[in-house]
N, CA, C, O and CB atoms as a CASP TS submission, in Angstrom:
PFRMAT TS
TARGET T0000
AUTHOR 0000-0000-0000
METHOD Language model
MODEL 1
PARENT N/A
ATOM      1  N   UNK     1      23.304  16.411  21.613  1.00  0.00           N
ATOM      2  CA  UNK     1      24.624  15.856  21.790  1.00  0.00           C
ATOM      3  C   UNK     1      24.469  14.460  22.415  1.00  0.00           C
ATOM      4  O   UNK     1      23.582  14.358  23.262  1.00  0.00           O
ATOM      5  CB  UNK     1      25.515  16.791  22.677  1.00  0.00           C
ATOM      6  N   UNK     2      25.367  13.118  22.057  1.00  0.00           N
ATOM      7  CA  UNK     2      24.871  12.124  22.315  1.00  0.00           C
ATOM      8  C   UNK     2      25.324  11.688  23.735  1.00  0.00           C
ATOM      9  O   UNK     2      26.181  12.482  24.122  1.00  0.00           O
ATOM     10  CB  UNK     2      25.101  11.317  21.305  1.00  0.00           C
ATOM     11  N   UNK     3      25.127  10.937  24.451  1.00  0.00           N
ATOM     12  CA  UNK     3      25.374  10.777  25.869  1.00  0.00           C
ATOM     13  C   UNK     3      27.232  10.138  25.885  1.00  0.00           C
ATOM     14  O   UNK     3      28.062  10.227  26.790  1.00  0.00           O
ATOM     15  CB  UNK     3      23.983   9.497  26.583  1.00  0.00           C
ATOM     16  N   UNK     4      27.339   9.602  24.684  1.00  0.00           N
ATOM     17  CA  UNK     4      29.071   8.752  25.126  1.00  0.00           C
ATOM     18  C   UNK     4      29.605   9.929  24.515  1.00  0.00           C
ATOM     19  O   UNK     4      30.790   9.810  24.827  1.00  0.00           O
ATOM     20  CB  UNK     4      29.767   6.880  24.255  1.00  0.00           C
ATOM     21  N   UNK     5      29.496  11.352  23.624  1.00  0.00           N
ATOM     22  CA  UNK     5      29.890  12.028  23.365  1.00  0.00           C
ATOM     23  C   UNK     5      30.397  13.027  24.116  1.00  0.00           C
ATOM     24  O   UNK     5      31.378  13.706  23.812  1.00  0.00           O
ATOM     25  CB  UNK     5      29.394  12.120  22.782  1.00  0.00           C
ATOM     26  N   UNK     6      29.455  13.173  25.525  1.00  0.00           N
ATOM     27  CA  UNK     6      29.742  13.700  26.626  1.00  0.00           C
ATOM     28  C   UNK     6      30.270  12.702  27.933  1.00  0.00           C
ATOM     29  O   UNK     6      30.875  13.282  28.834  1.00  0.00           O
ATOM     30  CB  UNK     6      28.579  14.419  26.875  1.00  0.00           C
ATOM     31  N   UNK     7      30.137  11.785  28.008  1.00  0.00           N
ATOM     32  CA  UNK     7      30.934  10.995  28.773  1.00  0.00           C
ATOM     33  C   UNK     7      32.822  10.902  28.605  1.00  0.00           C
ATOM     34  O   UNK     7      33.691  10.776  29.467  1.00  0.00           O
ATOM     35  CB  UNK     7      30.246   9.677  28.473  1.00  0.00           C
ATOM     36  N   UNK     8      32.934  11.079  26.558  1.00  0.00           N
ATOM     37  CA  UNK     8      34.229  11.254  26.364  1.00  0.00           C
ATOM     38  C   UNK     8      34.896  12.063  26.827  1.00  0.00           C
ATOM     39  O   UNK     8      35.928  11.889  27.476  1.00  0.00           O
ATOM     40  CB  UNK     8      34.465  11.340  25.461  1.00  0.00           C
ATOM     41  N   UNK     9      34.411  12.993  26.562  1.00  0.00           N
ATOM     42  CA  UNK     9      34.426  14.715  26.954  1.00  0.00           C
ATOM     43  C   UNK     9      34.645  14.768  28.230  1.00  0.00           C
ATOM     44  O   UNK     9      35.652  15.407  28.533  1.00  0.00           O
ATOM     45  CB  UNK     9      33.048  15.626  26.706  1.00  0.00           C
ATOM     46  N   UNK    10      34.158  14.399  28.928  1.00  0.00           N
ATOM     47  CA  UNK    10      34.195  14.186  30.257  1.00  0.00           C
ATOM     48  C   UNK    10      35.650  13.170  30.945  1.00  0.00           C
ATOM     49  O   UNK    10      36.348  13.421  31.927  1.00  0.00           O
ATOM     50  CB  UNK    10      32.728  13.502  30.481  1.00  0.00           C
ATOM     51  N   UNK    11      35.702  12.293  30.227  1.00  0.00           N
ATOM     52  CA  UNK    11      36.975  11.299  30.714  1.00  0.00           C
ATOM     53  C   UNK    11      38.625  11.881  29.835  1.00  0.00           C
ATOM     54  O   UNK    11      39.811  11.805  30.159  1.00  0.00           O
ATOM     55  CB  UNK    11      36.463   9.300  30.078  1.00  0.00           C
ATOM     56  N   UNK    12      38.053  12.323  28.895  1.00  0.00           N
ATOM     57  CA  UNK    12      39.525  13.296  28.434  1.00  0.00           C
ATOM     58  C   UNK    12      39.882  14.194  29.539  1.00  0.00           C
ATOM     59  O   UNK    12      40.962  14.080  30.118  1.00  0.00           O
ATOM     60  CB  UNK    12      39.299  14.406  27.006  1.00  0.00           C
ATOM     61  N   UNK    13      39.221  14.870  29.776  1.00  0.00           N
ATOM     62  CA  UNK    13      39.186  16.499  30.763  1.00  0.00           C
ATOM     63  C   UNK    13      40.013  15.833  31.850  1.00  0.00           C
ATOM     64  O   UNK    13      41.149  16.112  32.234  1.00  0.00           O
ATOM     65  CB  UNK    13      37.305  17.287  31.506  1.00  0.00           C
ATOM     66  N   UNK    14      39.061  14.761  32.309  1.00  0.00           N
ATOM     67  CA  UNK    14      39.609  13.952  33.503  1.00  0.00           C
ATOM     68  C   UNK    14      40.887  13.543  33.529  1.00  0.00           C
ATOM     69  O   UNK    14      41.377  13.860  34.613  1.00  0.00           O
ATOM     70  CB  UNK    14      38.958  12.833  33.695  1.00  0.00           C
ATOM     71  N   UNK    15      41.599  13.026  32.885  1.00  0.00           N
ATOM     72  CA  UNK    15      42.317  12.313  32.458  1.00  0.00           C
ATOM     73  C   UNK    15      43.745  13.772  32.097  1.00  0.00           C
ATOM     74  O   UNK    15      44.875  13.872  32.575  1.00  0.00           O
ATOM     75  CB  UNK    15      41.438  11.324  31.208  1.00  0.00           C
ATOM     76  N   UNK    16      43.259  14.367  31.429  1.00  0.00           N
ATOM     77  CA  UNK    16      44.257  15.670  31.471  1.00  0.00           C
ATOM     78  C   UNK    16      44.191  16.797  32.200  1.00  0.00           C
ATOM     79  O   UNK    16      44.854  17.793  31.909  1.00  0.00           O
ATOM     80  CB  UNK    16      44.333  16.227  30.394  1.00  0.00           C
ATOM     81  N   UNK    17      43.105  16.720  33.563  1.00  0.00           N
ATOM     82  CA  UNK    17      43.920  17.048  34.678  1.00  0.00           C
ATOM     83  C   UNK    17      44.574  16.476  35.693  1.00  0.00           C
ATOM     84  O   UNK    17      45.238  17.007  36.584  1.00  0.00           O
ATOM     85  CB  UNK    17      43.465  17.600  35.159  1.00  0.00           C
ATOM     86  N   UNK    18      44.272  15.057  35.434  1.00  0.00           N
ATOM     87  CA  UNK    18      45.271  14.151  36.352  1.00  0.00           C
ATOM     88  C   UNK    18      46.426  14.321  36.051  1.00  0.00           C
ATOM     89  O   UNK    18      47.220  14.541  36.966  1.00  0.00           O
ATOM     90  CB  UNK    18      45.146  12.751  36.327  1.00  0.00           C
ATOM     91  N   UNK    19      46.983  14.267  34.424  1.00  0.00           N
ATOM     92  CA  UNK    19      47.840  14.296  34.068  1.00  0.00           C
ATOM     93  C   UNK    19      48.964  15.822  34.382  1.00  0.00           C
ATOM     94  O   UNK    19      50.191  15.897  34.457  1.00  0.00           O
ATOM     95  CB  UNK    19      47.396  13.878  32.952  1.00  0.00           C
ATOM     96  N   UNK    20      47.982  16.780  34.495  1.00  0.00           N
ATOM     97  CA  UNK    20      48.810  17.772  34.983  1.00  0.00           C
ATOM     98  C   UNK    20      48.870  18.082  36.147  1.00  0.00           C
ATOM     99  O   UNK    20      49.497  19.069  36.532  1.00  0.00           O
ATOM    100  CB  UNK    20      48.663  18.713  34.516  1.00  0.00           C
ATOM    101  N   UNK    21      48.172  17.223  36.981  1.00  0.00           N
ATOM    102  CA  UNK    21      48.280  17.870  38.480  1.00  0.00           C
ATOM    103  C   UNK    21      49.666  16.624  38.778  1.00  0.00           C
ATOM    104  O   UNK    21      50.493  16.756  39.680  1.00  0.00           O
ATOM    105  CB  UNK    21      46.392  17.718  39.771  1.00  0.00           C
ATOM    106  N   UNK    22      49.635  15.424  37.755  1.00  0.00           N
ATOM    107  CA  UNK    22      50.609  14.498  38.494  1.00  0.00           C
ATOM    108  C   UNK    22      52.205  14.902  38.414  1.00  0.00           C
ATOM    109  O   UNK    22      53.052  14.723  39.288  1.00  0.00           O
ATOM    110  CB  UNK    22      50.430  13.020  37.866  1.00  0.00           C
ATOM    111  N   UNK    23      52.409  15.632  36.824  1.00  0.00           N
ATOM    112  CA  UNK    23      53.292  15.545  35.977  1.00  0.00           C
ATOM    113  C   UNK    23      53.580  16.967  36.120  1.00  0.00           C
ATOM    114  O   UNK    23      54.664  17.334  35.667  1.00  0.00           O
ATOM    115  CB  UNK    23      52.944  14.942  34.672  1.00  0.00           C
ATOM    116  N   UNK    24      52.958  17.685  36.564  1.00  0.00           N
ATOM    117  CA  UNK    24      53.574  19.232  36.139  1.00  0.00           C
ATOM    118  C   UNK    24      53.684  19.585  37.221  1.00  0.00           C
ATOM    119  O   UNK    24      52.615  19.462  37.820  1.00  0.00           O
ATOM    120  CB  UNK    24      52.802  20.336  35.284  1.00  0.00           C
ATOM    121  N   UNK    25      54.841  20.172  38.101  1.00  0.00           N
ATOM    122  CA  UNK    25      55.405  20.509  39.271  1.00  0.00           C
ATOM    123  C   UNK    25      54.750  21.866  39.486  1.00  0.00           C
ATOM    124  O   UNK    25      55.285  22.766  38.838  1.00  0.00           O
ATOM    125  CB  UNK    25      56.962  20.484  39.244  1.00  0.00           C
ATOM    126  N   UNK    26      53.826  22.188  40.165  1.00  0.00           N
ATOM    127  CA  UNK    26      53.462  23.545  40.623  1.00  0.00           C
ATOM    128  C   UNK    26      52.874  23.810  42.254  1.00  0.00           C
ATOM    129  O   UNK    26      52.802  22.855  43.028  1.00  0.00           O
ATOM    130  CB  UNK    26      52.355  23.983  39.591  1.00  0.00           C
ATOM    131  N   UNK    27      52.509  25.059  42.631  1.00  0.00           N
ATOM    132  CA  UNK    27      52.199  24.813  43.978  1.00  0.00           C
ATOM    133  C   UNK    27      50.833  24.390  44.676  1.00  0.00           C
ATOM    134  O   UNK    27      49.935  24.990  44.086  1.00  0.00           O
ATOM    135  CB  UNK    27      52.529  25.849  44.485  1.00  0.00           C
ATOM    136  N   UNK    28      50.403  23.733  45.519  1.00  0.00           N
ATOM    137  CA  UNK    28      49.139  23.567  45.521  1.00  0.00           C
ATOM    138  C   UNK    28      48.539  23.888  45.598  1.00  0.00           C
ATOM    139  O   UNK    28      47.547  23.391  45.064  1.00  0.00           O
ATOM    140  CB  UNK    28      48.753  23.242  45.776  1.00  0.00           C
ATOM    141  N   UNK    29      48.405  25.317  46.487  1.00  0.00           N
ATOM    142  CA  UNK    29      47.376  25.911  46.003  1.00  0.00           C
ATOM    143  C   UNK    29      47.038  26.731  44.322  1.00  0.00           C
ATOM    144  O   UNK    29      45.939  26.938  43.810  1.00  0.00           O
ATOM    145  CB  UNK    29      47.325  26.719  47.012  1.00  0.00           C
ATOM    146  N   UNK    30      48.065  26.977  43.917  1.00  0.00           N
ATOM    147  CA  UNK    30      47.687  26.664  41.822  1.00  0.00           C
ATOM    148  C   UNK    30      47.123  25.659  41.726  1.00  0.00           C
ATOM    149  O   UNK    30      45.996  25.836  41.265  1.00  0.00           O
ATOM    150  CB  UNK    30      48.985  26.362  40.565  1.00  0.00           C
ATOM    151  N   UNK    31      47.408  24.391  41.994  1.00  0.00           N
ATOM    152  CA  UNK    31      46.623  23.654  41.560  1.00  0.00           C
ATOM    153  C   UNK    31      45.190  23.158  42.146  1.00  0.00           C
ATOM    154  O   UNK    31      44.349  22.652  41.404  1.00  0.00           O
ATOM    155  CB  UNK    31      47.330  22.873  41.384  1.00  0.00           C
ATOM    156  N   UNK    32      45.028  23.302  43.224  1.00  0.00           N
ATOM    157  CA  UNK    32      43.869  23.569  44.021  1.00  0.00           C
ATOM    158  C   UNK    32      42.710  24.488  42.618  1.00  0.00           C
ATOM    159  O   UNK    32      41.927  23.954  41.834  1.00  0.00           O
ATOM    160  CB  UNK    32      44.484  24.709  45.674  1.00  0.00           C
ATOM    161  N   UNK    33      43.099  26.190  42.805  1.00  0.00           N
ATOM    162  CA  UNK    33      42.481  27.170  41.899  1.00  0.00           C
ATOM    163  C   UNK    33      42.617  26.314  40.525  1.00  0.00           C
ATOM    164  O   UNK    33      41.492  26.377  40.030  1.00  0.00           O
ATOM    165  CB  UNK    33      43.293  28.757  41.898  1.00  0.00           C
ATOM    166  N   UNK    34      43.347  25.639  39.774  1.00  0.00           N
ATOM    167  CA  UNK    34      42.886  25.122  38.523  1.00  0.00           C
ATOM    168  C   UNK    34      42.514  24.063  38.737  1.00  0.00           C
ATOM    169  O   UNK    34      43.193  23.462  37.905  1.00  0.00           O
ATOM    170  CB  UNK    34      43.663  25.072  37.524  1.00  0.00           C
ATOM    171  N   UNK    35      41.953  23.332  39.211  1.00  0.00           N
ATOM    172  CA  UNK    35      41.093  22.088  40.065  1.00  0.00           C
ATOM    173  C   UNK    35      39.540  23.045  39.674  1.00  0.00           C
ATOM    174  O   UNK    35      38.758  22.687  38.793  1.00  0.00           O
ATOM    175  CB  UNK    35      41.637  21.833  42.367  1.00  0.00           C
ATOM    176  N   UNK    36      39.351  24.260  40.521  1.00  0.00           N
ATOM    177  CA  UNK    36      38.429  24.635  40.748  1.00  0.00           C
ATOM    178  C   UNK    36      37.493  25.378  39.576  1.00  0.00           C
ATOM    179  O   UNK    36      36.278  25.503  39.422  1.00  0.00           O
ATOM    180  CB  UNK    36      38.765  25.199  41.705  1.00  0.00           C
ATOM    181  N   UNK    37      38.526  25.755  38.922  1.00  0.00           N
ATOM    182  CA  UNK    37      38.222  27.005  37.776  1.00  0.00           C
ATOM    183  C   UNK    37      38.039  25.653  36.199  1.00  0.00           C
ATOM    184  O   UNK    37      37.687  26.068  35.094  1.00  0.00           O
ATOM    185  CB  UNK    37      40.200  28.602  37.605  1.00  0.00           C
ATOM    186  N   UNK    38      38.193  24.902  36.320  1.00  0.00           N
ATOM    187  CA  UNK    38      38.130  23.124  35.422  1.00  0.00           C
ATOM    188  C   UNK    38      36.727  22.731  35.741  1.00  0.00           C
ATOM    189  O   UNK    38      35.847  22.796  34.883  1.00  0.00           O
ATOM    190  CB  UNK    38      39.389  21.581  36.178  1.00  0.00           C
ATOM    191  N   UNK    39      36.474  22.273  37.116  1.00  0.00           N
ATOM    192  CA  UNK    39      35.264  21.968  37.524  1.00  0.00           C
ATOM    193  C   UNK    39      34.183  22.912  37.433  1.00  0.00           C
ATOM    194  O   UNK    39      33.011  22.537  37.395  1.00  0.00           O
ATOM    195  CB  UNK    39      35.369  21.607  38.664  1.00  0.00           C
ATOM    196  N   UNK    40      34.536  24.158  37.394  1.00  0.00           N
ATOM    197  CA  UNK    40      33.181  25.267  36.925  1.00  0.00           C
ATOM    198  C   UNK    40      32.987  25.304  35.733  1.00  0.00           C
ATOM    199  O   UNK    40      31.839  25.298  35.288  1.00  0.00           O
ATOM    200  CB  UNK    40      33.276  26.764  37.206  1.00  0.00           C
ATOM    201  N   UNK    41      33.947  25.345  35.035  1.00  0.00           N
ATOM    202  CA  UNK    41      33.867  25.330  33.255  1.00  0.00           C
ATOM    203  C   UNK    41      33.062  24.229  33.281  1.00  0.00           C
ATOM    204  O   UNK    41      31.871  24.518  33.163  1.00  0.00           O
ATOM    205  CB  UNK    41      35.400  25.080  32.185  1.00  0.00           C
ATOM    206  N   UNK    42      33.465  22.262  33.474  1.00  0.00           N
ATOM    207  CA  UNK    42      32.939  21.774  32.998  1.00  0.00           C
ATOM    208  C   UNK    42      31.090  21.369  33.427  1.00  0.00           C
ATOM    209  O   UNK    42      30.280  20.568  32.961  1.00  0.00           O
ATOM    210  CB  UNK    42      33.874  21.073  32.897  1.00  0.00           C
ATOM    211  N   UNK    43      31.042  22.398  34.533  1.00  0.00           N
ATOM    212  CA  UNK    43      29.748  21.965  35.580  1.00  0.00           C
ATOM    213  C   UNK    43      28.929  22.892  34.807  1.00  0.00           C
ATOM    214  O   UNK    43      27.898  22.298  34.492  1.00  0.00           O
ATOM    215  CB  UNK    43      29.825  22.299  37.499  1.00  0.00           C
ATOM    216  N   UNK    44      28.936  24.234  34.308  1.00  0.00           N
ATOM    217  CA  UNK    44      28.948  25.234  32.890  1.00  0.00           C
ATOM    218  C   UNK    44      28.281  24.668  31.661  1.00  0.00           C
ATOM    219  O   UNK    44      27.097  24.718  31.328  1.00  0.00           O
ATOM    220  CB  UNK    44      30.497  25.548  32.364  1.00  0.00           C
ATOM    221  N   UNK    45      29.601  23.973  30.910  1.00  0.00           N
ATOM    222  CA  UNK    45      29.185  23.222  29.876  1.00  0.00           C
ATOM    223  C   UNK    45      28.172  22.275  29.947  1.00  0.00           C
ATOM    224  O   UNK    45      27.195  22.315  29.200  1.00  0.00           O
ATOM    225  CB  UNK    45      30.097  22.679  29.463  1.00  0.00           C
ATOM    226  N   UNK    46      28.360  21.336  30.888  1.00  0.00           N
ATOM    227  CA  UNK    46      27.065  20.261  31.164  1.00  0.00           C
ATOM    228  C   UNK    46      25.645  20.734  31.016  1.00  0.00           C
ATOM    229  O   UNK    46      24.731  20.454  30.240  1.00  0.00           O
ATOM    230  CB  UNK    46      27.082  19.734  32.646  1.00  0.00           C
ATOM    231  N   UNK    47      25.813  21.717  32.248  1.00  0.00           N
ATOM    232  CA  UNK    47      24.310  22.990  31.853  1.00  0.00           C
ATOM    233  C   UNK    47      24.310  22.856  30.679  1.00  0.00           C
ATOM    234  O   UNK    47      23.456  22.035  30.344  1.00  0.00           O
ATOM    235  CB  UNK    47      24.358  24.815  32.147  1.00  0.00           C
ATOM    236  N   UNK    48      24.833  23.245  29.900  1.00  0.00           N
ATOM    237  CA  UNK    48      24.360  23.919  28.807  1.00  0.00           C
ATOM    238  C   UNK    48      23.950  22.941  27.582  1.00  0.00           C
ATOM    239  O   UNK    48      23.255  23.173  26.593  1.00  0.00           O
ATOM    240  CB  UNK    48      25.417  24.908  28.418  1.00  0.00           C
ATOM    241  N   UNK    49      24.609  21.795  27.985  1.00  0.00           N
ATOM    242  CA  UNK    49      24.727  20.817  26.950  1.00  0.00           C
ATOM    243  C   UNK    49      23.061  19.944  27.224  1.00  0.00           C
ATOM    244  O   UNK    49      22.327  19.501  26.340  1.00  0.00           O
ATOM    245  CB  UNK    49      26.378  19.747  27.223  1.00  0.00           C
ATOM    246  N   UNK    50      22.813  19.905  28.841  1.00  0.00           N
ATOM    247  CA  UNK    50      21.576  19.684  28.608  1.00  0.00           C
ATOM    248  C   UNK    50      20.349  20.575  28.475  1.00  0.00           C
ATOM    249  O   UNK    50      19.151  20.328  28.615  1.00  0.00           O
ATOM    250  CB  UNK    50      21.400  19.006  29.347  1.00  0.00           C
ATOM    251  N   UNK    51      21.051  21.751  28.144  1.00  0.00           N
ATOM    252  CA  UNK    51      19.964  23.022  27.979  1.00  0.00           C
ATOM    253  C   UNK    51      19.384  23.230  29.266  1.00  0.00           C
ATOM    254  O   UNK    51      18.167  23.372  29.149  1.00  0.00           O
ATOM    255  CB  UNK    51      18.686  22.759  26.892  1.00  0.00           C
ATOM    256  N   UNK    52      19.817  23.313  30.577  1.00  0.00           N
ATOM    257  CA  UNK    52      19.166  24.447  31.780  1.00  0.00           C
ATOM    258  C   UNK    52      19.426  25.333  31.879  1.00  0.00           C
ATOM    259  O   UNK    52      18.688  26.085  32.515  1.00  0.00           O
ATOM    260  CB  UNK    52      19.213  24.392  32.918  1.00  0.00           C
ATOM    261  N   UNK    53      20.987  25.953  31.151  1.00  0.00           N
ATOM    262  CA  UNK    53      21.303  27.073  31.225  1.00  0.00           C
ATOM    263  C   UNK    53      21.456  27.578  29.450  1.00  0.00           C
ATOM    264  O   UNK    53      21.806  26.905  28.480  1.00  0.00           O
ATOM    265  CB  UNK    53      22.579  27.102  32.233  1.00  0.00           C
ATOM    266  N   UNK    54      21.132  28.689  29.523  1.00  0.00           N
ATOM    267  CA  UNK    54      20.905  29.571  28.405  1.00  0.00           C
ATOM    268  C   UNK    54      22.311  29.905  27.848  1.00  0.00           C
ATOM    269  O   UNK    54      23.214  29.465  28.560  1.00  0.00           O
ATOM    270  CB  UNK    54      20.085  30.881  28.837  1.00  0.00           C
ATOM    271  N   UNK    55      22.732  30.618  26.680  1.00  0.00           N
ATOM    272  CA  UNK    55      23.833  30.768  26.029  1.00  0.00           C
ATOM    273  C   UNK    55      24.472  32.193  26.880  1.00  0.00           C
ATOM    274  O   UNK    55      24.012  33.321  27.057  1.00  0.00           O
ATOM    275  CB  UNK    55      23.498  30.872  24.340  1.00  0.00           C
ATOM    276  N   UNK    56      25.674  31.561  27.267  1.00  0.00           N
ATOM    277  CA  UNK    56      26.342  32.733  27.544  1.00  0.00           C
ATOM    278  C   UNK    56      26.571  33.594  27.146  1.00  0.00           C
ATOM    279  O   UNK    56      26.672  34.633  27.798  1.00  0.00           O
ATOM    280  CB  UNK    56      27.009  32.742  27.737  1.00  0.00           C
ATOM    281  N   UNK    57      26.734  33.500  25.984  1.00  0.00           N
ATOM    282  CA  UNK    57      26.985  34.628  24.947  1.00  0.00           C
ATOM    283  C   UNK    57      25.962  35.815  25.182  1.00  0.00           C
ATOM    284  O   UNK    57      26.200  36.907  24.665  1.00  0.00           O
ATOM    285  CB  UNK    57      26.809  34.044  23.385  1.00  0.00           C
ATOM    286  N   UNK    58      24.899  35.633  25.904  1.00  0.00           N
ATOM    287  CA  UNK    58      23.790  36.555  25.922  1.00  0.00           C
ATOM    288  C   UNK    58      23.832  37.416  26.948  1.00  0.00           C
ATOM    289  O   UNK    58      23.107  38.339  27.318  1.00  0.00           O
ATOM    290  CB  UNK    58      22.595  35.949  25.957  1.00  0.00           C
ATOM    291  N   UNK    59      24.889  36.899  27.359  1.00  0.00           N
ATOM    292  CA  UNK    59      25.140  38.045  28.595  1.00  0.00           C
ATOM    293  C   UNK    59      26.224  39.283  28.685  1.00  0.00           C
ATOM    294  O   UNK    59      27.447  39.208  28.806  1.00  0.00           O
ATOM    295  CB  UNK    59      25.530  37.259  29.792  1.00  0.00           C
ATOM    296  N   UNK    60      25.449  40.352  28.593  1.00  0.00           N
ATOM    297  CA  UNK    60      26.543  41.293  28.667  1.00  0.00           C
ATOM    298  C   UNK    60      27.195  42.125  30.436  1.00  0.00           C
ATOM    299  O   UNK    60      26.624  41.939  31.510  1.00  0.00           O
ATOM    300  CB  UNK    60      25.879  42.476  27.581  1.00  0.00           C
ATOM    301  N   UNK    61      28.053  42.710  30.306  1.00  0.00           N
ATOM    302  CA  UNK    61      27.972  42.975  31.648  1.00  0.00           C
ATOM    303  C   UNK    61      28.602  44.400  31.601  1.00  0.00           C
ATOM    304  O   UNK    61      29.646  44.438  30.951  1.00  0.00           O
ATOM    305  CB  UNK    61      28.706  41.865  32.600  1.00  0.00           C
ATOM    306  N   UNK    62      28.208  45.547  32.132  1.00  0.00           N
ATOM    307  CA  UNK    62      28.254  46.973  31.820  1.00  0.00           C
ATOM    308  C   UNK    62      27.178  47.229  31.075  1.00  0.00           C
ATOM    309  O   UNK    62      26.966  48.371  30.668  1.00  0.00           O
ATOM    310  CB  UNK    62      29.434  47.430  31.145  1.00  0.00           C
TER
END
């Protein structure tokens, strides 16, 4: 994956959670928890995009 391909990726995300934490009336701590649960997804994907972390998909649980 090419490096401005993930930089985009990266400044969209950005950019549309600014947009909803500015624009969409909710309480803060909601938005705090989707602050948090955004930043794990995309800290997740990064892994994965530079291959340190393995495919999730491989994980079962039970």
């Amino acid at each position: 994956m090419p490096l401005l391909h993930l930089v985009l990726v990266l400044v969209v995300i950005g950019v549309l959670l600014w947009l909803v934490n500015t624009y969409i009336p909710m309480d803060s701590k909601i938005k705090s928890i989707l602050n948090a649960v955004v930043v794990i997804a995309v800290v997740i994907w990064l892994l994965q995009a530079f291959g340190l972390l393995g495919a999730i998909g491989n994980i079962h649980v039970g």
